[in-house]
C-alpha positions as CSV (number, residue, x, y, z in Angstrom):
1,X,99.0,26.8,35.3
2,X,97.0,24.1,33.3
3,X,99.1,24.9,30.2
4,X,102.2,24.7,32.1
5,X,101.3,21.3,33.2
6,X,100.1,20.5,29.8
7,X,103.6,21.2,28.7
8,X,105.2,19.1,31.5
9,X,103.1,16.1,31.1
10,X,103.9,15.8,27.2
11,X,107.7,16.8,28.1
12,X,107.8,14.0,30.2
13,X,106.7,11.9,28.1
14,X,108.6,12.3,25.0
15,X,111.8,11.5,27.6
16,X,109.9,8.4,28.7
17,X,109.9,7.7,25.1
18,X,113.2,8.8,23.7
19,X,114.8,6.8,27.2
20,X,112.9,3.6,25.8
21,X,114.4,4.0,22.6
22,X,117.4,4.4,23.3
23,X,117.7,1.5,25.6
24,X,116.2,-0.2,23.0
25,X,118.7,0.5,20.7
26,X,121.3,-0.5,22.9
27,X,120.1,-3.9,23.3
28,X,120.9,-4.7,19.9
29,X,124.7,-4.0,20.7
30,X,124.8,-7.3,21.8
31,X,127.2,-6.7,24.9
32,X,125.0,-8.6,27.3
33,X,122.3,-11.6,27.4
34,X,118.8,-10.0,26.7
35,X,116.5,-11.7,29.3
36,X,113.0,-13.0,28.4
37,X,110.1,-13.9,30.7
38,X,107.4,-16.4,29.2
39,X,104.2,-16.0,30.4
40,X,101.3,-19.0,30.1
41,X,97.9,-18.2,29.6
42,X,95.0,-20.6,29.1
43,X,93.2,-18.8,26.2
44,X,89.6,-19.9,26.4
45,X,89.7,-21.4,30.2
46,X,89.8,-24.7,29.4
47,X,90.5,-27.4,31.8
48,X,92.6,-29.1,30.1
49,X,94.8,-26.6,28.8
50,X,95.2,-25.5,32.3
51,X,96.8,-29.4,33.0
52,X,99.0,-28.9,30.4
53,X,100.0,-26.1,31.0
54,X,100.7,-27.0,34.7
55,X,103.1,-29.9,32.9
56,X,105.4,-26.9,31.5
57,X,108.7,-26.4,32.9
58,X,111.4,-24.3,32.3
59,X,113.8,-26.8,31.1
60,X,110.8,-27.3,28.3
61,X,112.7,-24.0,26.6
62,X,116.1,-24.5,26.6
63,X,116.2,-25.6,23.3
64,X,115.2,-21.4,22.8
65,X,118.4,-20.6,24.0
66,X,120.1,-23.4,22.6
67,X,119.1,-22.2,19.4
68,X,119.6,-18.4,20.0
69,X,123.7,-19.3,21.2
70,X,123.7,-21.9,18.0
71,X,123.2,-18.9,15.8
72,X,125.4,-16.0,17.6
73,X,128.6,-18.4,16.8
74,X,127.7,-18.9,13.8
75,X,127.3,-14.9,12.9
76,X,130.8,-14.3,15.2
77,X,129.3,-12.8,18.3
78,X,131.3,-12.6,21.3
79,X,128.2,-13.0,23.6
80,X,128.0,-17.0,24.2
81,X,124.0,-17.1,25.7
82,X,122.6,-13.7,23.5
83,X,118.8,-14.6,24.8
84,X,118.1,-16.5,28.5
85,X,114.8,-17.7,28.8
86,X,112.2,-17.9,32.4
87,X,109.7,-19.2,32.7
88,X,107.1,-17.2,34.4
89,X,103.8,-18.1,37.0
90,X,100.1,-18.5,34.3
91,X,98.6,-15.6,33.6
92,X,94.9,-15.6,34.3
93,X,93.8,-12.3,31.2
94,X,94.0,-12.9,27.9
95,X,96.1,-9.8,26.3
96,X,93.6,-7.6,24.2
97,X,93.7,-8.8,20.0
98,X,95.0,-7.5,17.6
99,X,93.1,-5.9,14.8
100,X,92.6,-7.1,11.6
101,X,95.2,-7.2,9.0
102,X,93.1,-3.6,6.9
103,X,92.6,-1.8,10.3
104,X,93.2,1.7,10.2
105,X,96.7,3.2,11.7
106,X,94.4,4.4,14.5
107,X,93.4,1.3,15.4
108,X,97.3,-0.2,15.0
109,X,98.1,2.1,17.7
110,X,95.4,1.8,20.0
111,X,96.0,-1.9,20.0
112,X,99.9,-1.3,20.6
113,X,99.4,1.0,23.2
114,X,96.9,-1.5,25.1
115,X,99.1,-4.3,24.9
116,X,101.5,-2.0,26.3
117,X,99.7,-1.5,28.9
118,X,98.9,-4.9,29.6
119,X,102.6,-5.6,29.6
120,X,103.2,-2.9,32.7
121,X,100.4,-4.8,34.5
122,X,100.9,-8.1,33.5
123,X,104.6,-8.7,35.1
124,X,105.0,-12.0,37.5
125,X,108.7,-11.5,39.0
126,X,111.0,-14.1,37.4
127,X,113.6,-13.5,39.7
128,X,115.7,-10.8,37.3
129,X,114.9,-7.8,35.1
130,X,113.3,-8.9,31.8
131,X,113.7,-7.5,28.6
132,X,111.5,-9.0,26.9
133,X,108.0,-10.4,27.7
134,X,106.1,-13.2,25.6
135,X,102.3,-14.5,27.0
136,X,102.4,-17.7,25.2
137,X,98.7,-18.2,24.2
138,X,97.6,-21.8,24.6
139,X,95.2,-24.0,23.1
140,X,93.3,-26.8,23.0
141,X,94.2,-28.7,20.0
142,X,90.7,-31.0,20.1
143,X,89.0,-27.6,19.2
144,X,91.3,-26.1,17.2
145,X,93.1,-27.6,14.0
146,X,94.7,-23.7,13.1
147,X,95.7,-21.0,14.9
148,X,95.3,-17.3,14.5
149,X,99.1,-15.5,13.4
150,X,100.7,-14.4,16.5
151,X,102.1,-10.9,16.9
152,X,104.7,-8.9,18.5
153,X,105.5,-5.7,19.5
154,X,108.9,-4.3,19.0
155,X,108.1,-0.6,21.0
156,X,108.2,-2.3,24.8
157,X,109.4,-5.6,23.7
158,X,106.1,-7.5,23.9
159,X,105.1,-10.9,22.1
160,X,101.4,-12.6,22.3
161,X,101.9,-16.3,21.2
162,X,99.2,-18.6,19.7
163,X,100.0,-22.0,20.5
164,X,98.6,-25.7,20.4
165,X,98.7,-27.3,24.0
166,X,100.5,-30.3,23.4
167,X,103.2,-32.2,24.4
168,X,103.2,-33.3,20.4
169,X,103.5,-29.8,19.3
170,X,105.9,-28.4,21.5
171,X,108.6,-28.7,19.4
172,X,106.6,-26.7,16.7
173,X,105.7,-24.1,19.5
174,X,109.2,-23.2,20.0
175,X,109.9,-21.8,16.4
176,X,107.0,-20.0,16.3
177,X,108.0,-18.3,20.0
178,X,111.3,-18.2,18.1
179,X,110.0,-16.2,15.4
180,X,108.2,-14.0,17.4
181,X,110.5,-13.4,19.6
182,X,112.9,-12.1,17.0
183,X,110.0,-10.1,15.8
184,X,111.1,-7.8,18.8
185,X,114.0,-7.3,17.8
186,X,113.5,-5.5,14.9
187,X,113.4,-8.9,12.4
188,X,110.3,-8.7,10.1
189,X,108.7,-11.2,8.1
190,X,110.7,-13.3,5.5
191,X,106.9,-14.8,3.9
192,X,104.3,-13.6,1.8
193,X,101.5,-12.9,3.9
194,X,98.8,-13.4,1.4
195,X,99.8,-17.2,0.7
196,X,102.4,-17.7,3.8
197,X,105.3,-18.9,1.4
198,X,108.9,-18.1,1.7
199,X,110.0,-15.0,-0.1
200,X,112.3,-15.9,-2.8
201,X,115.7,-15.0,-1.9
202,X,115.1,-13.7,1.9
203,X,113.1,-16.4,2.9
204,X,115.6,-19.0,1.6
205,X,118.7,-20.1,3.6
206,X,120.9,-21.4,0.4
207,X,118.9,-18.9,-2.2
208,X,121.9,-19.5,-4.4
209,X,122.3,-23.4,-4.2
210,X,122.0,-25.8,-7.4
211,X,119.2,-26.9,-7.0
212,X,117.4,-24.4,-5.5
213,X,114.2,-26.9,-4.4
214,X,114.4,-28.8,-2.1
215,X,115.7,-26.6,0.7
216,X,117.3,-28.0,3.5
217,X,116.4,-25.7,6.6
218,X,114.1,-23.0,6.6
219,X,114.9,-19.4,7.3
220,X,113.0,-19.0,11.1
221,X,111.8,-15.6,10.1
222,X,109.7,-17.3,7.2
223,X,109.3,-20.8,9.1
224,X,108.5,-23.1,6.3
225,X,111.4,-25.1,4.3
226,X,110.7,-24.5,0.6
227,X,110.0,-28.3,-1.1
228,X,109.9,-26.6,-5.0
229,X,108.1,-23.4,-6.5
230,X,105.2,-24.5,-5.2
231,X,105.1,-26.0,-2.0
232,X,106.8,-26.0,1.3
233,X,106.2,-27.8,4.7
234,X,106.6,-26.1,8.5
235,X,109.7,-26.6,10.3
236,X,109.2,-29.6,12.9
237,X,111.5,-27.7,15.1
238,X,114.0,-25.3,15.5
239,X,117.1,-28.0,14.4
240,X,115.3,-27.2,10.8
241,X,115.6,-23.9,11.2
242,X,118.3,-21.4,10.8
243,X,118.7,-17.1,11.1
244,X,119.4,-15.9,7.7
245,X,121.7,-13.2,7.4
246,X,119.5,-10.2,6.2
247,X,117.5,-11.3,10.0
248,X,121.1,-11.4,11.0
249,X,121.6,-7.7,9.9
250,X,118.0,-6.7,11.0
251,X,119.0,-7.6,14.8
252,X,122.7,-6.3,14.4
253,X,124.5,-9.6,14.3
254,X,125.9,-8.5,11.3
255,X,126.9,-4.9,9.9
């Protein structure tokens, strides 16, 4: 009997899994707006990150969609608002970290499957069914002059976003949700991770322009607008930015 139910458990699972796949897979057809919930979350219980973020509205993040519909006409897509942003009620728990950059594969997946799981409990309604959930991590920018790389989850659609909280860094906060966001999609990184550079020609918008330096928009999946072979600077905002067309192909905008 306990083997039976052995079998049944693990059966069910793998359908649970397979199902999420494939409606995973689906999304990236494109034949409908994929719907994202933004969650805030003070991430050290500050005061006056929780006043900021009781500033935050959802109109803040239009420019998220803005720049999502900017880039589906330019690729052709049929879809005219691909990604529609709410913004959901604070989230008092911090989702768990993720490990270091050598962790073991073991460790990967524990991570994965606890933010996972913080994702099934960690659900405010937003008034429609989500696709895709991002707990935007805030803040205070007295404390901190750099933040920690933010992460996302492709399996269950799930982003955890460091960010300054600031009305003067908003702007800056929106590529890197932007980024992340895309990150669940399938995009990967278009940057070196060991010194954070673009990647010569992914990470380039015009790789093939004469002159090559300075660029003139940066590629969001890298972030920074190469300056020459040595430098760059971040993107102010997402107007600087722009989704290359191997991102493009990595979230099936092109074929």
């Amino acid at each position: 009997m306990l083997k039976k139910f052995r079998i049944l458990f693990w059966t069910a699972i793998i359908l649970a899994v397979l199902m999420q796949a494939w409606e995973e897979s689906k999304a990236l057809l494109w034949r409908k707006p994929l719907y994202v919930a933004l969650y805030p979350i003070n991430a050290e219980h500050i005061a006056e990150v929780d006043q900021y973020i009781a500033t935050l509205r959802e109109q803040d993040f239009i420019a998220l969609e803005d720049f999502f519909s900017r880039e589906a006409k330019r690729y052709g897509l049929s879809i005219f608002r691909p990604i529609v942003i709410r913004l959901g009620s604070k989230i008092d728990e911090v989702p768990p970290p993720p490990p270091e950059v050598n962790s073991q594969l073991i460790d990967i997946m524990r991570w994965s499957l606890k933010f996972r799981w913080f994702g099934w409990q960690h659900q405010p309604s937003v008034g429609l069914p989500v696709d895709i959930k991002m707990y935007l991590l805030y803040y205070d920018v007295h404390t901190h002059q750099h933040l920690m790389h933010s992460t996302a989850l492709q399996k269950g659609r799930l982003g955890r976003v460091n960010l300054f909280a600031e009305r003067h860094s908003h702007d800056m906060n929106l590529v890197v949700v932007a980024h992340e966001l895309l990150h669940t999609l399938t995009a990967t990184d278009k940057y070196d991770l060991s010194t954070n550079e673009p990647i010569y020609p992914q990470g380039f918008v015009e790789p093939y322009a004469q002159p090559v330096y300075p660029q003139s928009m940066a590629e969001i999946m890298a972030g920074k607008i190469p300056q020459s072979e040595a430098s760059s600077r971040m993107a102010r905002d997402l107007d600087e930015t722009l989704i290359g067309r191997l991102t493009a192909r990595e979230i099936g905008w092109l074929k």
